[in-house]
One Martini backbone bead per residue (centre of mass of N, CA, C, O) as a GRO file, in nm:
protein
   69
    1UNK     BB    1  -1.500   0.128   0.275
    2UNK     BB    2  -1.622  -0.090   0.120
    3UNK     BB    3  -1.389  -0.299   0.194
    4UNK     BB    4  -1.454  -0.339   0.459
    5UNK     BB    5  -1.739  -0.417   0.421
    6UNK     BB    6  -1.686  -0.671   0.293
    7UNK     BB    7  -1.506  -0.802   0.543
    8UNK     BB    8  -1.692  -0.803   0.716
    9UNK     BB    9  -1.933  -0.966   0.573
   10UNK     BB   10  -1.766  -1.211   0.557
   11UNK     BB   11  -1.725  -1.246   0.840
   12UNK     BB   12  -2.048  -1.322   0.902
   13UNK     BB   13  -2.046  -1.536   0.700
   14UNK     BB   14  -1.821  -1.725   0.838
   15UNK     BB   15  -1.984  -1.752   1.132
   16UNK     BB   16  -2.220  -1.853   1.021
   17UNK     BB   17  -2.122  -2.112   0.898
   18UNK     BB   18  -2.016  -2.230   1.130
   19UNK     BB   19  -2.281  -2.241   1.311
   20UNK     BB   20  -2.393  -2.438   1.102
   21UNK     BB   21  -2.149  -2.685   1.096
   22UNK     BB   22  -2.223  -2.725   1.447
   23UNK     BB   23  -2.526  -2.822   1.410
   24UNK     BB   24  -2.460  -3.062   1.269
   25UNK     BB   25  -2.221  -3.155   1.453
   26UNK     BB   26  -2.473  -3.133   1.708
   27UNK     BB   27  -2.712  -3.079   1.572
   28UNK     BB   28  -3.023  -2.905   1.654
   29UNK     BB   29  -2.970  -2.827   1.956
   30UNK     BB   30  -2.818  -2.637   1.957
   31UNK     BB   31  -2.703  -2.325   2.106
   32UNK     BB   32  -2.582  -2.047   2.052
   33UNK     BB   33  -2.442  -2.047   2.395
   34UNK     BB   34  -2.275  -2.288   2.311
   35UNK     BB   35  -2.092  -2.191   2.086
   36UNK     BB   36  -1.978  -2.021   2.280
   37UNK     BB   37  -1.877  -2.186   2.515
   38UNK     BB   38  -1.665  -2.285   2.280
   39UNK     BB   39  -1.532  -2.040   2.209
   40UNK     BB   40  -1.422  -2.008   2.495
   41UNK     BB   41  -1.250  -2.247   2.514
   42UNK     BB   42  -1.067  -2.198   2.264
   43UNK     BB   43  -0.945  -1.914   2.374
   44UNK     BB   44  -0.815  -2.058   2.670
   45UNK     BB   45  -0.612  -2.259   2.509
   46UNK     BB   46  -0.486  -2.006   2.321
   47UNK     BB   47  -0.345  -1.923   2.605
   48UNK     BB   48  -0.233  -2.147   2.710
   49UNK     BB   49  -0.019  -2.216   2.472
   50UNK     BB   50   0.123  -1.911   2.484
   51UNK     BB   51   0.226  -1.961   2.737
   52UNK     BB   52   0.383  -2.193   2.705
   53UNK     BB   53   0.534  -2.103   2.429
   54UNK     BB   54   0.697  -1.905   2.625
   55UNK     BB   55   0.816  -2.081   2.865
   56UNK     BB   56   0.985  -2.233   2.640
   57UNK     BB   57   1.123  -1.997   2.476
   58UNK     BB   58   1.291  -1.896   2.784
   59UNK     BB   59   1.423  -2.170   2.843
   60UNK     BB   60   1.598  -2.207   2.607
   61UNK     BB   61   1.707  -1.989   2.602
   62UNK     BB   62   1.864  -1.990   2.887
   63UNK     BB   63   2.020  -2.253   2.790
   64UNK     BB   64   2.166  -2.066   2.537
   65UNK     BB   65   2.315  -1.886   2.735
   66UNK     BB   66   2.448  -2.119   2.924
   67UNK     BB   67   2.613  -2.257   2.685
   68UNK     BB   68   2.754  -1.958   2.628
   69UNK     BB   69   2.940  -1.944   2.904
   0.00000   0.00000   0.00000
């Protein structure tokens, strides 16, 4: 229980420091909003990449597949 504890507050610790990183490089401007608003644009380019990446997978598979029959 307490190792959970110990990763958790790392995870908020790393967190706050992105959160803190993110402020020099865009000014003291940033509001938390807008961090969030760019952790979602980075979270649906990273969905978008798994699907191209599977849409790869499936057609060398199938490529592989048709050039061994």
């Amino acid at each position: 229980m307490a190792s959970d504890h110990s990763v958790l507050e790392a995870q908020v610790y790393r967190i706050l420091q992105l959160f803190d990183d993110l402020r020099q490089y865009f000014g003291s401007t940033i509001s938390p909003t807008e961090v969030f608003s760019v952790a979602d644009l980075l979270v649906d380019l990273h969905e978008i990449a798994n699907a191209t990446l599977e849409v790869i997978s499936l057609s060398v598979t199938t490529l592989i597949d048709a050039a061994a029959e």
